[in-house]
N, CA, C and O atoms as CSV, one atom per row, in Angstrom:
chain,resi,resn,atom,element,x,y,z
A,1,UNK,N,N,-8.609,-26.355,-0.014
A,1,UNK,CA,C,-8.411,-25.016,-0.499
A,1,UNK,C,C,-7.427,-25.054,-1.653
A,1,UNK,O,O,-6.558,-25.917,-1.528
A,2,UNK,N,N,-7.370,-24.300,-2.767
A,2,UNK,CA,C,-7.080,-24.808,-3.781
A,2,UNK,C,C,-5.784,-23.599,-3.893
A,2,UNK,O,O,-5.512,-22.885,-2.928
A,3,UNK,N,N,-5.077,-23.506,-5.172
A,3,UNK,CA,C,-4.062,-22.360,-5.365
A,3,UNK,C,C,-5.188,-21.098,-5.819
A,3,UNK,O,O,-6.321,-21.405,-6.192
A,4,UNK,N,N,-4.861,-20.054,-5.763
A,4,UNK,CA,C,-5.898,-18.915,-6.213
A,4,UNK,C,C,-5.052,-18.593,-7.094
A,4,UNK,O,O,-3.850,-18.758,-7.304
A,5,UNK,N,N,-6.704,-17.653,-7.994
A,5,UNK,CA,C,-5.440,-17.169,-9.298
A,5,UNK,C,C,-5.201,-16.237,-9.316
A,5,UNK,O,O,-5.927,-15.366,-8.839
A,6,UNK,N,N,-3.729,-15.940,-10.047
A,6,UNK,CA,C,-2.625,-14.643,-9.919
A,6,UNK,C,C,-3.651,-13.868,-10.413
A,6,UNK,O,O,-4.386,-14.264,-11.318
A,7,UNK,N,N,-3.797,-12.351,-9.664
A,7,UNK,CA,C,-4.389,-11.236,-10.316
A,7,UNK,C,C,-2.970,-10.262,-10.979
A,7,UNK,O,O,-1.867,-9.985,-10.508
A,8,UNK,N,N,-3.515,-10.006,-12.017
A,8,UNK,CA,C,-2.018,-9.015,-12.516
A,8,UNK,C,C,-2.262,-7.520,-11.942
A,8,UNK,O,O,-2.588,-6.544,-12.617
A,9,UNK,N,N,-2.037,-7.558,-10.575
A,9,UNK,CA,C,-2.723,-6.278,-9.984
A,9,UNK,C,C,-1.414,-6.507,-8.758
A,9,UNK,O,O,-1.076,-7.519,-8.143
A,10,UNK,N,N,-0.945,-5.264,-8.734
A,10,UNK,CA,C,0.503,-5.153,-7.978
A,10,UNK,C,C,-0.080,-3.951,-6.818
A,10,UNK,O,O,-0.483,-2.844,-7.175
A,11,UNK,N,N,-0.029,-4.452,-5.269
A,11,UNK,CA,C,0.055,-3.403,-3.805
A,11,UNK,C,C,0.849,-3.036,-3.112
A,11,UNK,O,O,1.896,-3.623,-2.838
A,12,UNK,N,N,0.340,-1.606,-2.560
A,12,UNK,CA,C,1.453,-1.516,-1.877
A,12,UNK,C,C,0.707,-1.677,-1.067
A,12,UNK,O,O,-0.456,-1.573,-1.457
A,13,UNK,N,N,0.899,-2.003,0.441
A,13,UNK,CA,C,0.310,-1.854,1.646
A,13,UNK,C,C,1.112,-0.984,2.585
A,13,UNK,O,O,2.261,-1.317,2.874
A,14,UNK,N,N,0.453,0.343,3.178
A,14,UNK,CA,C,1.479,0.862,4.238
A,14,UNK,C,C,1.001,0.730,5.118
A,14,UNK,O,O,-0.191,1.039,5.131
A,15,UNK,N,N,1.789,0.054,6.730
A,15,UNK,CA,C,1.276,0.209,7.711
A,15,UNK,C,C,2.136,0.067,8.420
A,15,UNK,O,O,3.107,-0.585,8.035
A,16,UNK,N,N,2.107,0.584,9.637
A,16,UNK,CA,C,3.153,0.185,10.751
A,16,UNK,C,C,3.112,-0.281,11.829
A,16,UNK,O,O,4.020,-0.376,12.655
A,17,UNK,N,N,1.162,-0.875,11.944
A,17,UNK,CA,C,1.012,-2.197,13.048
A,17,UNK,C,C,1.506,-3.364,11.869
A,17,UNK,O,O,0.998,-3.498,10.756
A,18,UNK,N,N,2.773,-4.252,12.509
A,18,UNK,CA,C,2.998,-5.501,11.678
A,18,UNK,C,C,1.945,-6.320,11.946
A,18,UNK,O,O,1.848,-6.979,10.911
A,19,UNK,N,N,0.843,-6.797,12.918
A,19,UNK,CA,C,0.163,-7.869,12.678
A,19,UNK,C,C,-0.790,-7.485,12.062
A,19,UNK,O,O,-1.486,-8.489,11.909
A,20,UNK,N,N,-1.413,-6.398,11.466
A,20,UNK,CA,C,-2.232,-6.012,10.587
A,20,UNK,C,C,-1.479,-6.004,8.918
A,20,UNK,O,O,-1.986,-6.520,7.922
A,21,UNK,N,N,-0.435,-5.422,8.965
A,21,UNK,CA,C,0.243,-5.475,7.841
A,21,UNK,C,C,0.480,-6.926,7.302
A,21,UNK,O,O,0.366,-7.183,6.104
A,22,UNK,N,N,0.802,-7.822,8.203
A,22,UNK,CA,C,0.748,-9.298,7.991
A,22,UNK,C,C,-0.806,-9.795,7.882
A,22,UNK,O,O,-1.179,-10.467,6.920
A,23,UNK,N,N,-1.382,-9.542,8.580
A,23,UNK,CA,C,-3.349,-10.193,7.910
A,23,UNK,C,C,-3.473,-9.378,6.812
A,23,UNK,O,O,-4.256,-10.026,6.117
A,24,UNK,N,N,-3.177,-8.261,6.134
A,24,UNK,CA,C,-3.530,-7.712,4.839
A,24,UNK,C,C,-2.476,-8.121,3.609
A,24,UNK,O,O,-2.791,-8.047,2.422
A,25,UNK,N,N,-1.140,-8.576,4.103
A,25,UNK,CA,C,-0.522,-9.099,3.189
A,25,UNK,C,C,-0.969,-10.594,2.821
A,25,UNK,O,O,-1.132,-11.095,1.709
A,26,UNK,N,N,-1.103,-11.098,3.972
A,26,UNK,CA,C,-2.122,-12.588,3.527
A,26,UNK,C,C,-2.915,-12.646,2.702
A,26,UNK,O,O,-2.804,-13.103,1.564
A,27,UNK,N,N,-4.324,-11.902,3.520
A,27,UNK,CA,C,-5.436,-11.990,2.787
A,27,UNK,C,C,-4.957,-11.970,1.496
A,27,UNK,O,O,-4.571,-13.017,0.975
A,28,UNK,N,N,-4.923,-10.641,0.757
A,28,UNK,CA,C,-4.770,-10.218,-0.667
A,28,UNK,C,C,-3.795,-11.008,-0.837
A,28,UNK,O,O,-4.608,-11.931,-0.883
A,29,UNK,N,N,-2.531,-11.680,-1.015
A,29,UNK,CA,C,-1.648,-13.023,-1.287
A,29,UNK,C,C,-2.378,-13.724,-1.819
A,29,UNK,O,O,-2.358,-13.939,-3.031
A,30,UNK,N,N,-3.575,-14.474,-0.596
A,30,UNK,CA,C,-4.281,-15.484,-0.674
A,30,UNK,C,C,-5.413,-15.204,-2.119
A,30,UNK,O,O,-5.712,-16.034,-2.978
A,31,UNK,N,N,-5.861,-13.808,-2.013
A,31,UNK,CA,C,-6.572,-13.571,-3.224
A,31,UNK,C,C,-5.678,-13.886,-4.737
A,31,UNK,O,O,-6.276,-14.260,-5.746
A,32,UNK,N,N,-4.563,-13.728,-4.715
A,32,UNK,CA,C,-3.676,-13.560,-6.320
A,32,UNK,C,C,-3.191,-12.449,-6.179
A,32,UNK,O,O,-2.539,-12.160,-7.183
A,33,UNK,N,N,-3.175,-11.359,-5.127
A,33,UNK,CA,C,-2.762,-10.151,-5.639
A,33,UNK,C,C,-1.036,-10.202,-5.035
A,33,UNK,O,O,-0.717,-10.723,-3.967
A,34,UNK,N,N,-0.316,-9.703,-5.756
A,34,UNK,CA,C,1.000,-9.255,-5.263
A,34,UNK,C,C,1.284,-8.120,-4.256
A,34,UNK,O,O,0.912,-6.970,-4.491
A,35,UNK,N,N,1.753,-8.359,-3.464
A,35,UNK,CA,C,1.746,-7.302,-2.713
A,35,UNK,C,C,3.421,-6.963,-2.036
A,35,UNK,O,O,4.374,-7.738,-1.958
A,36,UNK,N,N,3.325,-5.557,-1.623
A,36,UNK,CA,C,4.457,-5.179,-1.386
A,36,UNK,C,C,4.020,-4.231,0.450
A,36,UNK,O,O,3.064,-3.531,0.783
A,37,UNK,N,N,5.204,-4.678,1.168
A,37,UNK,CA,C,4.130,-3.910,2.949
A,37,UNK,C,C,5.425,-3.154,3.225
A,37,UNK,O,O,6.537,-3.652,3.053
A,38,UNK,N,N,5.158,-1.652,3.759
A,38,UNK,CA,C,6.163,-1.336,3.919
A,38,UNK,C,C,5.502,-0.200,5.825
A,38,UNK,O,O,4.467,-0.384,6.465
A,39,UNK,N,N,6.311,0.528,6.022
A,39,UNK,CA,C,5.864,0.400,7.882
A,39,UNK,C,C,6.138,2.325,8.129
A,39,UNK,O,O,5.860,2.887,9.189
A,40,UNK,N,N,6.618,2.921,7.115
A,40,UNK,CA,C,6.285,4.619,7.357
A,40,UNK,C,C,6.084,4.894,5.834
A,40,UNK,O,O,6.113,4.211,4.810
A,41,UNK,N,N,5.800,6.621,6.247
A,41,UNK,CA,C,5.525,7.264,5.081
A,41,UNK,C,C,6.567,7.435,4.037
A,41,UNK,O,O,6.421,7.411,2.815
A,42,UNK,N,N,7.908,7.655,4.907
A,42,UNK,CA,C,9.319,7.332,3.839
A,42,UNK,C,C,9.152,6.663,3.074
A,42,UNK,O,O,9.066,7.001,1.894
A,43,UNK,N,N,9.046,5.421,3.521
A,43,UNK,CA,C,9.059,4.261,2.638
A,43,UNK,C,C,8.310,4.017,1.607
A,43,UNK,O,O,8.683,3.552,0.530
A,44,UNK,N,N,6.852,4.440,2.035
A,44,UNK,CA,C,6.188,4.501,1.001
A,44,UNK,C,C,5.994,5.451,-0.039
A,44,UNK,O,O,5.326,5.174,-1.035
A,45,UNK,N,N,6.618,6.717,0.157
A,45,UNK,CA,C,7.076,7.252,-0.912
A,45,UNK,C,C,8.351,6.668,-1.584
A,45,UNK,O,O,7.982,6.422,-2.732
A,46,UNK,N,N,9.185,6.445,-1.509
A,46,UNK,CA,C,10.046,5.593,-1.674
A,46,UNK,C,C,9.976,4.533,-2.423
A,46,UNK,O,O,10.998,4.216,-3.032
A,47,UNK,N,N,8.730,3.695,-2.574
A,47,UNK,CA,C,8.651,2.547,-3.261
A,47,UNK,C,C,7.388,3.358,-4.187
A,47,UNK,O,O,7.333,2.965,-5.352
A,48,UNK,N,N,6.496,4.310,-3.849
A,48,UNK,CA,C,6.053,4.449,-5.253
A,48,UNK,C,C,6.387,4.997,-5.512
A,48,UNK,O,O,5.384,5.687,-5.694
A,49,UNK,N,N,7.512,5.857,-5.980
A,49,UNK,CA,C,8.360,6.598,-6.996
A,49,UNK,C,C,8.983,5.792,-7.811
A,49,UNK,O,O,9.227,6.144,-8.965
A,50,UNK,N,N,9.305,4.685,-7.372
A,50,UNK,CA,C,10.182,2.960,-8.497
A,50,UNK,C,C,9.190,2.256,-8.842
A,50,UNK,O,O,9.341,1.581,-9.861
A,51,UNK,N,N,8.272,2.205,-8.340
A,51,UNK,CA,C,7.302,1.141,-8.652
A,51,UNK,C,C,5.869,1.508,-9.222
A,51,UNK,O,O,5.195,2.321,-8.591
A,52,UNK,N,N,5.370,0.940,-10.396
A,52,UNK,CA,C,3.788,1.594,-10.579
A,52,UNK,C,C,2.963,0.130,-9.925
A,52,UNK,O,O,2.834,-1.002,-10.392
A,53,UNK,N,N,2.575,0.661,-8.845
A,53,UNK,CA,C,1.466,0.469,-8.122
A,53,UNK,C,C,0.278,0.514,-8.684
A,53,UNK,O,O,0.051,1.642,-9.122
A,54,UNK,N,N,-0.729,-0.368,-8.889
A,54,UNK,CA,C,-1.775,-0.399,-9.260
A,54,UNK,C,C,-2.843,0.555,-8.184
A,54,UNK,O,O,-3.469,1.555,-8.537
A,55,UNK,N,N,-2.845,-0.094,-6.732
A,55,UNK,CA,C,-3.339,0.471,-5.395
A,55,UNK,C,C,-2.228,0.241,-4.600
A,55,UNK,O,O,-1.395,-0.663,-4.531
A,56,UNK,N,N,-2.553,1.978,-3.629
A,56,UNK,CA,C,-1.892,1.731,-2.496
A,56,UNK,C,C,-3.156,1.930,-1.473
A,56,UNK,O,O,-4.178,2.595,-1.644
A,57,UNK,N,N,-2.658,0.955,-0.101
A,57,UNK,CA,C,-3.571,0.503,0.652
A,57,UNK,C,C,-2.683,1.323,2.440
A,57,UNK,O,O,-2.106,0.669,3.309
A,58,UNK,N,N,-2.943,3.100,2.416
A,58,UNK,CA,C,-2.784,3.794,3.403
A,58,UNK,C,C,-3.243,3.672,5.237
A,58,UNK,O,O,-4.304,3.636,5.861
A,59,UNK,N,N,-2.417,3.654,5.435
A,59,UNK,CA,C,-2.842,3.955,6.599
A,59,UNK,C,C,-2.578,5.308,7.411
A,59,UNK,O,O,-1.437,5.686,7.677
A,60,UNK,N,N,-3.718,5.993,7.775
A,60,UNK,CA,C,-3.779,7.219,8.034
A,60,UNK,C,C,-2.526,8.194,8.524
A,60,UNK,O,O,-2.077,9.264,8.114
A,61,UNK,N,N,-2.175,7.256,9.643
A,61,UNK,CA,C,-1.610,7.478,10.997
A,61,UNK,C,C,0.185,6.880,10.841
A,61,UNK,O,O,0.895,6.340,11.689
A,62,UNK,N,N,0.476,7.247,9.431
A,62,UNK,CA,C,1.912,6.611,9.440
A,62,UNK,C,C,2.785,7.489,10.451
A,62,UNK,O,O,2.418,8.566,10.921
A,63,UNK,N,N,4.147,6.773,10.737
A,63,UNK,CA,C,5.123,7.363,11.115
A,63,UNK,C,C,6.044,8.221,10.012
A,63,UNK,O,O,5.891,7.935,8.824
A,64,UNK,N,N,6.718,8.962,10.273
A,64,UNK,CA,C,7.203,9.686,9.833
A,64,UNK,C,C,6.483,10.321,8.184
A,64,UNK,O,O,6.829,10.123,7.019
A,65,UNK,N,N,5.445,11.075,8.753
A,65,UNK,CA,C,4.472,11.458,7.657
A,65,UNK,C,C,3.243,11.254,8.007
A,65,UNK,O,O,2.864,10.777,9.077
A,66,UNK,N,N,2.244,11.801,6.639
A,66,UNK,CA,C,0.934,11.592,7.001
A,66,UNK,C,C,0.850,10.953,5.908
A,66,UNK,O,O,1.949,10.804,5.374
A,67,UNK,N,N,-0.612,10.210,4.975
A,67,UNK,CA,C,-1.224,9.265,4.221
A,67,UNK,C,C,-1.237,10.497,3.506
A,67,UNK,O,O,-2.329,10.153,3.055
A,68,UNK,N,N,-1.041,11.663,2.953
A,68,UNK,CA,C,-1.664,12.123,2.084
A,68,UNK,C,C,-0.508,12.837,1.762
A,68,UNK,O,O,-0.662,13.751,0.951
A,69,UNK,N,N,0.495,12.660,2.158
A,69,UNK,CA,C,1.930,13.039,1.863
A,69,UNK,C,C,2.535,11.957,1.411
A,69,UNK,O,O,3.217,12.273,0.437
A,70,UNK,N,N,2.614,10.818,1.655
A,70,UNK,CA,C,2.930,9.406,1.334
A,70,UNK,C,C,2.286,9.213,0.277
A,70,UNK,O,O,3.049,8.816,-0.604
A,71,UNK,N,N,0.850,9.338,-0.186
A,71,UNK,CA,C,0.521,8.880,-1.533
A,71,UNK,C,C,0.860,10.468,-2.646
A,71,UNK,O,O,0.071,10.429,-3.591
A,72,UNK,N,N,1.703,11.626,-2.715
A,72,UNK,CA,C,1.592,11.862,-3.330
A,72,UNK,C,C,0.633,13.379,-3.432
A,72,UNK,O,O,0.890,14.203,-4.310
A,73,UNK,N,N,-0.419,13.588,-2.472
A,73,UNK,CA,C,-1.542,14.168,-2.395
A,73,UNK,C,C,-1.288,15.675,-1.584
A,73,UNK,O,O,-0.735,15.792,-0.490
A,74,UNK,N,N,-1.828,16.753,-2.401
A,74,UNK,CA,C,-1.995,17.416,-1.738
A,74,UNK,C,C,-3.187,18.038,-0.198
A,74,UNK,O,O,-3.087,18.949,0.623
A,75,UNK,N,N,-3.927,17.263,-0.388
A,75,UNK,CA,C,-5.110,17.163,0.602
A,75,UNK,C,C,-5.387,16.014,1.303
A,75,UNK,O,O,-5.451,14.971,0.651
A,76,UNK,N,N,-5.563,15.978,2.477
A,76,UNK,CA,C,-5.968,14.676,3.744
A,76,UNK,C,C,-6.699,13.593,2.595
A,76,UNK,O,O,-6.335,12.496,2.173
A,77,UNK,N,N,-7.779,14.363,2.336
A,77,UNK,CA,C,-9.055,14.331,1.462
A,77,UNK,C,C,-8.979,13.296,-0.011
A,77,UNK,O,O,-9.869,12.674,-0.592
A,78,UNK,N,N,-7.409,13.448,-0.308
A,78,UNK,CA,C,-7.552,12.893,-1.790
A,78,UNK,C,C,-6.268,11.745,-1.344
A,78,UNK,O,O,-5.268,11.569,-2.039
A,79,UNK,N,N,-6.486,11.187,-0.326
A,79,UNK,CA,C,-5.247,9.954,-0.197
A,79,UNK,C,C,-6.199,8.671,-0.824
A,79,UNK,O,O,-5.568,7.725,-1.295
A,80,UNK,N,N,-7.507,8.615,-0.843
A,80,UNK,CA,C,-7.840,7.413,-1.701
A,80,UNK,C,C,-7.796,7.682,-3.484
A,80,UNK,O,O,-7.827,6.778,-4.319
A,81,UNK,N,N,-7.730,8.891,-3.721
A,81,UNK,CA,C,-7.692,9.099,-4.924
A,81,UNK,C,C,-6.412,8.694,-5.787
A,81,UNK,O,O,-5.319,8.930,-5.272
A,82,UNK,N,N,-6.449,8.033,-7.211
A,82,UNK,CA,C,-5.375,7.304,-7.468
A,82,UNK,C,C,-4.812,8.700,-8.381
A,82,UNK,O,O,-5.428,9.524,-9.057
A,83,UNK,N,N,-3.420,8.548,-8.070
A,83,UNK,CA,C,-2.461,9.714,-8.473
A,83,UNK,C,C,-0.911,8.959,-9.681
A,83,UNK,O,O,-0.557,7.780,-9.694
A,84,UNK,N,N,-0.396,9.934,-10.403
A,84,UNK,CA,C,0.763,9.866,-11.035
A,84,UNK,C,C,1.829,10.467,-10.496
A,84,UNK,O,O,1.839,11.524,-9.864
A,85,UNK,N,N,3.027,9.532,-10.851
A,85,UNK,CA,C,4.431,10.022,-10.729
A,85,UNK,C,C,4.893,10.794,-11.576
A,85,UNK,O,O,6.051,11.199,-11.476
């Protein structure tokens, strides 16, 4: 298995099962992508307000918050939709 190549593509991952947050920080690692994992909705507002995120990678069911408050969104509906700070 060889080194993979860097994608210039920066994640956030939110989740707050760690062994899922750890197989999705792998995987995409293993792809080239950079990634950043963080475990509530705080947080992840929190890091994309400093950081431009290419994708963030939600999970519905955060703690303290919902996915569509965490990315930014006014509707359940538009948490895959990519948004500005």
């Amino acid at each position: 298995m060889g080194v993979p190549e860097v994608i210039d593509m920066r994640l956030l991952v939110a989740e707050d099962d760690r062994r899922l947050a750890g197989l999705l920080r792998r995987g995409l690692e293993g792809e080239g992508y950079a990634v950043d994992v963080v475990g509530t909705a705080e947080e992840t507002r929190w890091l994309a307000a400093d950081i431009p995120y290419d994708t963030i990678v939600l999970d519905v069911m955060l703690p303290m918050g919902t996915a569509s408050t965490s990315a930014g969104t006014s509707e359940p509906g538009d948490a895959g939709r990519r948004f500005s700070s």
